[in-house]
C-alpha positions in Angstrom: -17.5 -4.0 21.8 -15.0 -6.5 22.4 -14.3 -8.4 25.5 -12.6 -6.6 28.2 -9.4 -7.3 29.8 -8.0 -6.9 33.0 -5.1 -3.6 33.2 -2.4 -6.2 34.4 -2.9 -8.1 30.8 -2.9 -5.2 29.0 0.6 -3.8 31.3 2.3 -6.8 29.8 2.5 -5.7 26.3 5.6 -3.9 25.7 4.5 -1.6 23.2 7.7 0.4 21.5 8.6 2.6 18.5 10.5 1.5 15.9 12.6 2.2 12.3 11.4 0.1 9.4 14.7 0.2 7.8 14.2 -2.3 5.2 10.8 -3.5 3.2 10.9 -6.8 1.2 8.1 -8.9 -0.5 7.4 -12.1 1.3 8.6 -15.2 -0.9 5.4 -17.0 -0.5 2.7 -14.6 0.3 1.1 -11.9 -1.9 -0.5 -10.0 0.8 2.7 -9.9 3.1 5.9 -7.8 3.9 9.5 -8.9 5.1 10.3 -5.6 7.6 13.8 -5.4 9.3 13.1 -3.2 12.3 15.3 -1.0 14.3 13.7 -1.2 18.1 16.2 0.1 19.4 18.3 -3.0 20.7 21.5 -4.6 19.6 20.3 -6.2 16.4 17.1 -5.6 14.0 14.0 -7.5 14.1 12.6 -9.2 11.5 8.7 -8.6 11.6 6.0 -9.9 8.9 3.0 -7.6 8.0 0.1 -7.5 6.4 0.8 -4.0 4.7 1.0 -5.2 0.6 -2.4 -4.3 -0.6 -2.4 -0.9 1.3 1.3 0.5 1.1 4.3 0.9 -1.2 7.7 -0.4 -0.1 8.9 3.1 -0.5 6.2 4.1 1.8 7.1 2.1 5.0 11.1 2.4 4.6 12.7 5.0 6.9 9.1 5.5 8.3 8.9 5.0 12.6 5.8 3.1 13.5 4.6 1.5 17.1 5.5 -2.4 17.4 4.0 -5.0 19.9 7.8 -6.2 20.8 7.0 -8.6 23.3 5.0 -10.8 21.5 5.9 -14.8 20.9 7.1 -15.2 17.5 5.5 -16.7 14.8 6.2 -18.4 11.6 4.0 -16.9 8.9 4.8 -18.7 5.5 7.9 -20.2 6.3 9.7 -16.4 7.7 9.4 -16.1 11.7 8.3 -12.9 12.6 9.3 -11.4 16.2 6.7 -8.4 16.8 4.0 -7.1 15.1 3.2 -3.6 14.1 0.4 -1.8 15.1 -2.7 -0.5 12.6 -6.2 0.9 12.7 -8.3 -0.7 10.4 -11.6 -0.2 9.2 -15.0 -2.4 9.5 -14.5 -4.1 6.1 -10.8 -4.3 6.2 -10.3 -2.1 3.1 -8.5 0.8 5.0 -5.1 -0.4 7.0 -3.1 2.7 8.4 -0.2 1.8 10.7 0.3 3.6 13.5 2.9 6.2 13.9 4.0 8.7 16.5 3.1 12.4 16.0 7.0 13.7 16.3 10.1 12.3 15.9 11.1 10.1 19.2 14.3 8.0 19.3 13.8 4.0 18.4 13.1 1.5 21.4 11.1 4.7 23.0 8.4 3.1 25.1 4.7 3.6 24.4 2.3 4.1 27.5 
């Protein structure tokens, strides 16, 4: 088991649903995807994932999935990525699934 946190840490993430409304191969990684997320605010996010190996781009587009949106960004291969979407994943890595809600809930929709 992993370390445990305090509730307060864990009340900072701001954990949301979004849109993936547009899947592109990274430039310079073979194991990464270029999302453009809709969370729900004025303009789409760009968010880099680790998804190649387990899905099709024409299995993530119009699909809703829960995002970290508050977290820093990062620059991952020369793309900056502002959020990260959220997947169970097995012991030896083989299995990613990224998480989705049950039914349909409208983009930005909070997670608790």
């Amino acid at each position: 088991m992993e370390e445990k946190i305090p509730y307060d840490l864990f009340e900072k993430m701001d954990l949301r649903v979004g849109n993936i409304i547009d899947v592109q191969d990274h430039p310079k990684a073979d194991k990464l995807y270029v999302l453009t997320v809709d969370l729900g605010e004025e303009k789409t996010r760009t968010i880099v994932a680790g998804l190649k190996n387990h899905y099709k781009k024409e299995d993530l587009k119009n699909k809703k999935a829960i995002f970290v949106a508050n977290l820093a960004p990062v620059t991952l291969r020369g793309i900056e990525s502002n959020g990260m979407i959220l997947a169970a994943v097995s012991s030896d890595e083989s299995d990613i699934i990224f998480l989705q809600p049950e039914k349909d809930i409208k983009e930005g929709s909070k997670v608790k």
